[in-house]
LUMMARLO-729126 format. One record per residue (C-alpha): residue number from 1; residue in three letters; x, y, z. Coordinates in Angstrom, 3 decimals, m for minus. Each point is the difference from the previous one (the first is absolute). Example, Ala and Ser with C-alpha at 12.3 -4.5 7.8 and 13.67 -1.06 7.14 Angstrom:
2
1;ALA;12.300;m4.500;7.800
2;SER;1.370;3.440;m0.660
REM end
This chain:
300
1;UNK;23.163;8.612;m1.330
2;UNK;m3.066;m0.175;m2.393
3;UNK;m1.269;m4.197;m0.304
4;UNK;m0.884;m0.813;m3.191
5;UNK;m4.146;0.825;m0.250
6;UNK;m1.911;m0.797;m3.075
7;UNK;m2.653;2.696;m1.539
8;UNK;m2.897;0.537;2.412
9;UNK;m3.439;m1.547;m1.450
10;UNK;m2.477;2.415;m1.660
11;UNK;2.015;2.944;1.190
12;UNK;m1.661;3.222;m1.260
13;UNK;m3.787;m1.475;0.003
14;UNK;0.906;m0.607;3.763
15;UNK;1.188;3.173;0.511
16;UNK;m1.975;1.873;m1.622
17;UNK;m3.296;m1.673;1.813
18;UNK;1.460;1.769;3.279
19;UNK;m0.887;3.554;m1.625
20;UNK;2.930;1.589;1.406
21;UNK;0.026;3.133;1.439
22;UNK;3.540;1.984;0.279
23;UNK;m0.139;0.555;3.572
24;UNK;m1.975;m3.310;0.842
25;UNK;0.863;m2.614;2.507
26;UNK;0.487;m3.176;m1.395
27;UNK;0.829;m3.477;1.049
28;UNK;1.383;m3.221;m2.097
29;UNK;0.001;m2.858;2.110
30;UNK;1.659;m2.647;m2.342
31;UNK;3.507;2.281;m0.615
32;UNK;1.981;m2.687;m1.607
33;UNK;2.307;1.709;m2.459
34;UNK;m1.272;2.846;0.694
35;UNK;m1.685;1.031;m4.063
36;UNK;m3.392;0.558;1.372
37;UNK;1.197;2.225;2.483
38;UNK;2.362;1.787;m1.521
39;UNK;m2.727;0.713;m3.298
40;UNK;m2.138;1.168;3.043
41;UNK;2.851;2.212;1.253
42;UNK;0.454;1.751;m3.718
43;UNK;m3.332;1.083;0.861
44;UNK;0.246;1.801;3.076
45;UNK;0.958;3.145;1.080
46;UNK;2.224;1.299;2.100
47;UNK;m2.922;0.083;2.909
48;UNK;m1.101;m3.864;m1.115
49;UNK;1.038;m3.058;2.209
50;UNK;0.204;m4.026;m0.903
51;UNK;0.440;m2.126;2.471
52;UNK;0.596;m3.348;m0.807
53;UNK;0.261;m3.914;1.526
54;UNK;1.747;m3.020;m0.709
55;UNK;0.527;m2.579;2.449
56;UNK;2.762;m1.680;m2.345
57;UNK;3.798;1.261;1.392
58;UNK;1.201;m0.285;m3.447
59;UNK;m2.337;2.942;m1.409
60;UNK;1.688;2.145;2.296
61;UNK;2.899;0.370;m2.357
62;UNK;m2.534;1.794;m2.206
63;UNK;m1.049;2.855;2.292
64;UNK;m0.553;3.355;m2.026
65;UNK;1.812;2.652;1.842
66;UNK;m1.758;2.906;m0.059
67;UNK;m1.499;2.023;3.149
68;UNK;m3.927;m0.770;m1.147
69;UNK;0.768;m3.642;m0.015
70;UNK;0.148;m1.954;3.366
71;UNK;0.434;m4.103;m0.686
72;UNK;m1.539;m2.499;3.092
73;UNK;1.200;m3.003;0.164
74;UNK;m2.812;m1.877;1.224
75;UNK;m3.393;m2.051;m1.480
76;UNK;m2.375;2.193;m1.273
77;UNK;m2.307;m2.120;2.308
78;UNK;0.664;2.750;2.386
79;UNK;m0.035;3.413;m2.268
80;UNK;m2.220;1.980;2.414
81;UNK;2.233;m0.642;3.163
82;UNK;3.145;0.945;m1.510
83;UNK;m1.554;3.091;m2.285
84;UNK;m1.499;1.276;3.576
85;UNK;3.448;m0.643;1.468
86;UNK;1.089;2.497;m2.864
87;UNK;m2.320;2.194;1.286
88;UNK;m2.276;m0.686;m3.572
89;UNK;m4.212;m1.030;0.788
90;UNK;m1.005;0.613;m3.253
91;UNK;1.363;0.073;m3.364
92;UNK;m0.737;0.508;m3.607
93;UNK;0.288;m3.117;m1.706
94;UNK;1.400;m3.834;m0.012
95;UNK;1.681;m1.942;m2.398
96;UNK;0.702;m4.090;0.513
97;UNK;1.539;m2.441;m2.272
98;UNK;m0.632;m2.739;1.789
99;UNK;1.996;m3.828;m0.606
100;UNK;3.201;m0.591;m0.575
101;UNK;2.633;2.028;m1.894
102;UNK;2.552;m1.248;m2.535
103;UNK;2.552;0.721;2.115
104;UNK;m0.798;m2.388;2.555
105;UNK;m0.976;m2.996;m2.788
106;UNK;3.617;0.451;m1.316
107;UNK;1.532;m0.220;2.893
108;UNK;0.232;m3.480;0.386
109;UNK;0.871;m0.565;3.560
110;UNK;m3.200;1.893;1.363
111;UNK;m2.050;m3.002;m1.289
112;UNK;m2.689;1.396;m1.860
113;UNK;0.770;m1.212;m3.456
114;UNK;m0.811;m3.615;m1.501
115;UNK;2.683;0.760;m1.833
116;UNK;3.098;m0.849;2.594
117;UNK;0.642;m1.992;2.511
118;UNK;0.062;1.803;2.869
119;UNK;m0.805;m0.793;3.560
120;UNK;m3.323;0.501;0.973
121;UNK;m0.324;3.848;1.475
122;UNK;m2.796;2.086;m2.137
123;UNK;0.152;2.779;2.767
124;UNK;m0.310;3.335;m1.384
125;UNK;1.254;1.015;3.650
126;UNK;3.215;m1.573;m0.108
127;UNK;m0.287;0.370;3.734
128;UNK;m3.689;m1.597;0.720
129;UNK;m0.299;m3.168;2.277
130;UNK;m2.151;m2.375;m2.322
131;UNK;1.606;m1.262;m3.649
132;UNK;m1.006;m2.284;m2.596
133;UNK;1.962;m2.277;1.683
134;UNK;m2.180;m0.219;3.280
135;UNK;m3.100;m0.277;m2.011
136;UNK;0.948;m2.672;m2.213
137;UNK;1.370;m2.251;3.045
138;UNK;m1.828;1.103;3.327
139;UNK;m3.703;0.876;m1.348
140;UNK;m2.090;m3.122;0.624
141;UNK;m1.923;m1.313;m3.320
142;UNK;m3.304;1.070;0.781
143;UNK;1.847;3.943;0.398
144;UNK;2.176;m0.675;m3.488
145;UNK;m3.064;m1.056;m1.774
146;UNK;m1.680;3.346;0.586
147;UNK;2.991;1.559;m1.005
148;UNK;0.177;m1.338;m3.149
149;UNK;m3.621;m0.147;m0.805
150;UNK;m1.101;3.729;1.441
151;UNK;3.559;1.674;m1.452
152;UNK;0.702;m2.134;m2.857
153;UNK;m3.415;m0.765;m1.235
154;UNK;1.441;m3.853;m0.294
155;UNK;m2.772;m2.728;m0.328
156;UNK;2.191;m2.835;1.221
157;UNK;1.117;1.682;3.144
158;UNK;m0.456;m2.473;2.509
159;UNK;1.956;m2.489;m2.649
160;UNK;2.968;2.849;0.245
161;UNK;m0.329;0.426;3.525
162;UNK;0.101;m3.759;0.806
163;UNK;2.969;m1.187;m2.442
164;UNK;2.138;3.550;2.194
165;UNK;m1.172;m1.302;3.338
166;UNK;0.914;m3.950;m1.371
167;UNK;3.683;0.936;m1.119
168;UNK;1.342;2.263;2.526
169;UNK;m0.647;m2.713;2.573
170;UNK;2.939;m1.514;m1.717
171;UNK;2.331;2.825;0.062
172;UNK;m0.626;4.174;m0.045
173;UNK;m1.033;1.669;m3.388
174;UNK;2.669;2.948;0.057
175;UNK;0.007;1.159;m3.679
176;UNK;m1.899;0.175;m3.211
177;UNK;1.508;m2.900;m1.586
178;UNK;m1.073;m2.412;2.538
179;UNK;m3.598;1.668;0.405
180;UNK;0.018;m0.449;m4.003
181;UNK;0.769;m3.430;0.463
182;UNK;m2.646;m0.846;2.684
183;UNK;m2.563;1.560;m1.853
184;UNK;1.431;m1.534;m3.573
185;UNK;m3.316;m1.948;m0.849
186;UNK;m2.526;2.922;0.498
187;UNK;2.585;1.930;m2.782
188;UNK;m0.773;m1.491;m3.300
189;UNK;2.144;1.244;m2.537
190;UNK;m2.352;2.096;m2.225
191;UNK;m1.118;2.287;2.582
192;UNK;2.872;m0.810;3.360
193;UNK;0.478;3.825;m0.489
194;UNK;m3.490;1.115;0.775
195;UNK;m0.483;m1.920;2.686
196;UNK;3.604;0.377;1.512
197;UNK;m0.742;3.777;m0.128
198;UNK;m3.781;m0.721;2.077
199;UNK;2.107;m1.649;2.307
200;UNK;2.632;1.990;0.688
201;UNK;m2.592;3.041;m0.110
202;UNK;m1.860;m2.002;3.030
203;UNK;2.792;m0.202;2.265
204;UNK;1.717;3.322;m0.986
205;UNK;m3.881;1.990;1.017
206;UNK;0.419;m2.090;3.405
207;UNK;3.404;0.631;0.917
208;UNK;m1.046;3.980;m0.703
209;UNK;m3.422;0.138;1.172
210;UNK;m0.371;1.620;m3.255
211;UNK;m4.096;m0.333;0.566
212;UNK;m0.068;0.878;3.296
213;UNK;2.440;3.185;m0.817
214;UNK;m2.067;0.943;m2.963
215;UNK;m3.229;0.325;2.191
216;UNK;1.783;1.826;2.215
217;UNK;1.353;2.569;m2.185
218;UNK;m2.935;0.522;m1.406
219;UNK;m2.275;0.330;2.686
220;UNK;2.664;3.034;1.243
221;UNK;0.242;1.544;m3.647
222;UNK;m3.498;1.038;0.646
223;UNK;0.469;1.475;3.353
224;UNK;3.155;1.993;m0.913
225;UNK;m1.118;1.405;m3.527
226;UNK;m1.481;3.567;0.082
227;UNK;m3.328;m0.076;m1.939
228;UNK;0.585;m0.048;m3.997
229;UNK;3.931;m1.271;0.940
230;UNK;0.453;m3.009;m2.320
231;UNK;0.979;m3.370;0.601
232;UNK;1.810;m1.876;m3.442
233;UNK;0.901;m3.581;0.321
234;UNK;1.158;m2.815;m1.875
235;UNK;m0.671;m3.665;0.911
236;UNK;1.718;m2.743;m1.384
237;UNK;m2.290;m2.931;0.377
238;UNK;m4.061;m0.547;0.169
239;UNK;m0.057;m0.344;3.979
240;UNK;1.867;3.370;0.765
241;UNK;m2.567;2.069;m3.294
242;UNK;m2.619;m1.615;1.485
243;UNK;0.676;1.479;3.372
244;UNK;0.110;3.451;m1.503
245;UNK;m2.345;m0.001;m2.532
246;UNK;m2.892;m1.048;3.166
247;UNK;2.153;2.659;2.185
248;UNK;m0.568;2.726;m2.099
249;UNK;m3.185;m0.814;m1.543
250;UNK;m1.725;m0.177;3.754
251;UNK;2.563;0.251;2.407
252;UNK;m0.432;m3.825;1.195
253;UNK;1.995;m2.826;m0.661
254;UNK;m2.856;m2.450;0.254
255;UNK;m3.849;0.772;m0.214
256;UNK;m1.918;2.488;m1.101
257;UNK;m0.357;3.710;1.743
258;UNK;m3.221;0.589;1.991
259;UNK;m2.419;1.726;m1.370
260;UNK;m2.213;3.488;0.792
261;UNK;m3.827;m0.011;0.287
262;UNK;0.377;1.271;m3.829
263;UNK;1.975;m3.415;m1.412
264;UNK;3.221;2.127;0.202
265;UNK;2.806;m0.238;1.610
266;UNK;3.330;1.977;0.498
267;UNK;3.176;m1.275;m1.666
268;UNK;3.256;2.048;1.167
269;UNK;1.238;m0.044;m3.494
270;UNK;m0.295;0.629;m3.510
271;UNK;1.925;m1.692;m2.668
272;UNK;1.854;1.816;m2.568
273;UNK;0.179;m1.055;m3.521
274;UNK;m0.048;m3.646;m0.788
275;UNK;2.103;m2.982;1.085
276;UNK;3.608;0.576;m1.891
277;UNK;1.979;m2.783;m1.124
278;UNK;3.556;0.366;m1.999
279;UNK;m0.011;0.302;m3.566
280;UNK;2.132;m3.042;m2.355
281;UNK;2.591;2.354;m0.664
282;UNK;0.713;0.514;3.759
283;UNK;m0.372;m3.748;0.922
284;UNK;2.542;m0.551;m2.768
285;UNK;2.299;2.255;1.320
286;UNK;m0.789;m1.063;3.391
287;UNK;m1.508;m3.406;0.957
288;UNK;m0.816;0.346;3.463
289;UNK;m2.561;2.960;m0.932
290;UNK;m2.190;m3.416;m2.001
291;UNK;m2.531;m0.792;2.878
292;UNK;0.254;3.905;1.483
293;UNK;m3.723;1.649;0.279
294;UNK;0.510;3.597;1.406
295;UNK;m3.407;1.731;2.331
296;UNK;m0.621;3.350;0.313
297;UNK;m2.403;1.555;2.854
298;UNK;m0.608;3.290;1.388
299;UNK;m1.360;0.493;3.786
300;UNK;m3.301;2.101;m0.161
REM end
């Protein structure tokens, strides 16, 4: 059984930033549908290996079967346990597409679409402990306003977080049309979209740790790539880039790199080519790729 996967974003500029070599080791750790990984498999040889992670059960109907491919279905939060489990401590290169795929915004019951009314889930692990619905009725205000204003970027987040906390005091919020109906007065009609979508990106990056993950993943990218292995990513919205763009420009997620007794310091990476975003004709064809901005660094 093959689910229904739309084109992957940016496919052969991803790709291609890997460099592949035919008898490489390789890892994708956002498998989905399976397109990046299988345009990474044309490119191996018959010595080459992908391994690839998806903690979503549905993606395993996708697996590529083919003896150089092994699928893990777990977060890519913990790629180096599960690569050294697979007897792998180094590899070639790493590809992420990070967010959420069109799969799971079309199908409605997951809950990650404004689109449907759903119950609220958002779990990309159908199986993990925390959903949107225990963040939207158990966080206190003080812990919903950070949500929304750290993962959202909303300026009236303690207004949000207040009107929640005032309204399920009456009675649960258990779906999207009631949450869209507490929150009706901070959704005015000319831009309810937008701001729906900040919203719903808040508590979706909570219920996944999506930050948290991210720094994670990265921070063990750099341990398990051999020097000049490449890491090629695509981020979906300014707080995930600008976790990777300061990653791979010095290796920090906050502050600057000390320096030598020269005014130099070390940075463990160098970035290849220039920040890629989609062209019109693939945003056309495909409107997820719109806010996609694709890095490319090599490990010196």
């Amino acid at each position: 059984m093959n689910l229904e996967y739309h084109n992957p974003v940016l496919l052969k500029e991803t790709v291609d930033g890997l460099n592949i070599k035919p008898d490489g080791v390789y890892v994708d750790v956002t498998f989905g549908g399976g397109g990046h990984s299988r345009e990474i498999m044309s490119r191996l040889g018959p010595n080459g290996k992908l391994f690839a992670f998806d903690q979503d059960l549905d993606a395993l109907a996708n697996a590529i079967d083919d003896p150089r491919f092994v699928l893990i279905n777990e977060n890519f939060r913990y790629i180096k346990r599960f690569l050294r489990f697979h007897g792998v401590k180094e590899v070639d290169g790493i590809l992420g597409d990070f967010g959420v795929s069109l799969h799971q915004f079309d199908v409605a019951e997951r809950g990650f679409s404004t689109r449907f009314e759903a119950e609220l889930d958002m779990r990309m692990n159908q199986n993990g402990e925390i959903s949107a619905f225990n963040v939207v009725n158990e966080y206190d205000e003080q812990e919903l306003k950070n949500v929304f204003a750290e993962y959202g970027e909303l300026t009236n987040a303690r207004a949000i977080a207040r009107a929640i906390v005032e309204a399920r005091e009456v009675e649960p919020i258990k779906n999207s049309e009631q949450l869209k109906t507490v929150l009706a007065r901070f959704l005015p009609s000319h831009k309810s979209n937008k701001i729906l979508a900040q919203i719903y990106q808040a508590i979706r990056i909570e219920v996944n740790q999506e930050i948290d993950v991210l720094k994670e993943f990265l921070t063990q990218a750099l341990e398990i790539l051999k020097p000049e292995g490449r890491l090629s990513v695509i981020s979906y919205h300014s707080l995930e880039d600008r976790l990777v763009k300061r990653f791979v420009k010095n290796g920090m997620f906050e502050g600057e790199p000390e320096k030598d007794f020269f005014g130099r310091f070390e940075v463990p990476f160098k970035t290849i080519g220039k920040l890629i975003v989609p062209t019109a004709e693939e945003i056309e064809i495909n409107n997820r790729a719109r806010s996609a901005k694709l890095r490319i660094a090599e490990k010196k």
